[in-house]
Every structure is written in C-alpha cells, then in structure tokens.
C-alpha positions in Angstrom: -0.1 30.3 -9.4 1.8 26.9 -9.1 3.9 26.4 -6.4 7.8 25.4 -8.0 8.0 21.5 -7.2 10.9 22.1 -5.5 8.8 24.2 -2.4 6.1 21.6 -2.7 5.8 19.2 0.7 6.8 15.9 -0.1 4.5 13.7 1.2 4.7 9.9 1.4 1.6 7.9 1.1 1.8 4.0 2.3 -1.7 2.2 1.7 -2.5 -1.2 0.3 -5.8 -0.5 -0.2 -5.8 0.8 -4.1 -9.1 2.7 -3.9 -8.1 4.7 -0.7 -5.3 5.5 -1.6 -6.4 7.4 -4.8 -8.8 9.2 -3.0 -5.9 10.5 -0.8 -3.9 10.9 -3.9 -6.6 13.1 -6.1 -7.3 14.9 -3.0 -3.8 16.1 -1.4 -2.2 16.8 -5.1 -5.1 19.6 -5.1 -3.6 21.0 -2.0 0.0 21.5 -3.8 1.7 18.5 -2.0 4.5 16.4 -3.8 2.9 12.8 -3.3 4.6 9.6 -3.8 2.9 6.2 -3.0 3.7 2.6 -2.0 1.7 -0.3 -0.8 3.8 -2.2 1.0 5.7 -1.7 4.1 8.7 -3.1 2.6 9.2 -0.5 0.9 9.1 2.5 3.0 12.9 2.8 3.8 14.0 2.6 0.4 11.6 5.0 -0.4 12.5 7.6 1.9 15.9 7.2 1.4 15.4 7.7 -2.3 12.4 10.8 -2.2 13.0 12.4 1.5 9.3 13.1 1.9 8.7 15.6 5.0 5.8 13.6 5.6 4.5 9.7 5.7 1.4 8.6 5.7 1.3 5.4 7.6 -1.3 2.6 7.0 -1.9 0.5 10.2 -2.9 -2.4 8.7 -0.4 -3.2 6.0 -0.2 -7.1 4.8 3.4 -8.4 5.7 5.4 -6.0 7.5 2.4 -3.9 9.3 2.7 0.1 10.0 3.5 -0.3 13.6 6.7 -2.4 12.3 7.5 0.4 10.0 7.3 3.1 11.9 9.8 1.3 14.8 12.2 1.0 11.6 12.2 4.2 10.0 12.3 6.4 13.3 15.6 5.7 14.1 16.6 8.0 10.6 13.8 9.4 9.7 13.0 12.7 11.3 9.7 13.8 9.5 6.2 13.5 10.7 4.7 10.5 10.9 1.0 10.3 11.1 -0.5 6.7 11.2 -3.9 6.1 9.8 -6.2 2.9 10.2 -9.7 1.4 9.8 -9.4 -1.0 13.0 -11.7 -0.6 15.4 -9.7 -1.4 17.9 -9.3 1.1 20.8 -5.9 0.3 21.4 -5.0 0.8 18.0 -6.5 4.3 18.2 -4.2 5.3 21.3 
C-alpha cells in the first residue's frame, strides 16, 4: 500500500556527484521517502525554503560553497536533521 505523499519524509539530497546521487535517489524512493535533489550548495536555502524537507543530505565536498559552509547557513532556520556525508579521507573531516 502506498504511503499518501503528503505522510511521505521529505528528504533533501545535496550531491555533485551525478552517479551517487542516483544511487541514493533509486534507493531511498524504495523506502517511501519524498526526495528532492540539488548539486550545488548554492542552492540549499532556496530549496528548503521552497520543499521543507525534514531531512538533508549534506555532501562534504561540494565545488563552490562546500557542505560545511552550508550547514553554518542553513542552521540558523533550519531545524531538521542534518546528516553530512563525504568521501575525504580525512580524519578530521570524519569527526
């Protein structure tokens, strides 16, 4: 039975990397989650103004404005989860 879209988690995906993110994409829509998806970090707070996901999926490593930079901007309105995802190495980024 399908879940009414409205009662579906809205969940924001924001990846530069076109191949990842359709692997996220074909997997969390099988899970009954709303998805929407940008690639630039530039466009997060627009975004969220405009589809009020409960959830954003943060990309570390975005060209330009990077997902560190994002998250500082959006937290200040944004009350949702936030859960930040990389492929850096780097120990510190992992903390």
């Amino acid at each position: 039975m399908a879940m009414p879209e409205h009662r579906k988690t809205r969940l924001l995906i924001v990846e530069d990397d076109d191949a990842l993110a359709e692997l996220m994409e074909e997997y969390l829509s099988m899970h009954l989650f709303e998805l929407f998806r940008i690639s630039s970090g530039e466009e997060v707070v627009q975004t969220i103004q405009e589809k009020k996901p409960h959830v954003v999926l943060l990309d570390l490593m975005l060209p330009g404005l990077n997902g560190l930079d994002v998250c500082r901007q959006i937290r200040g309105t944004f009350s949702g989860a936030i859960m930040m995802l990389t492929a850096s190495q780097s120990e510190a980024d992992h903390v």
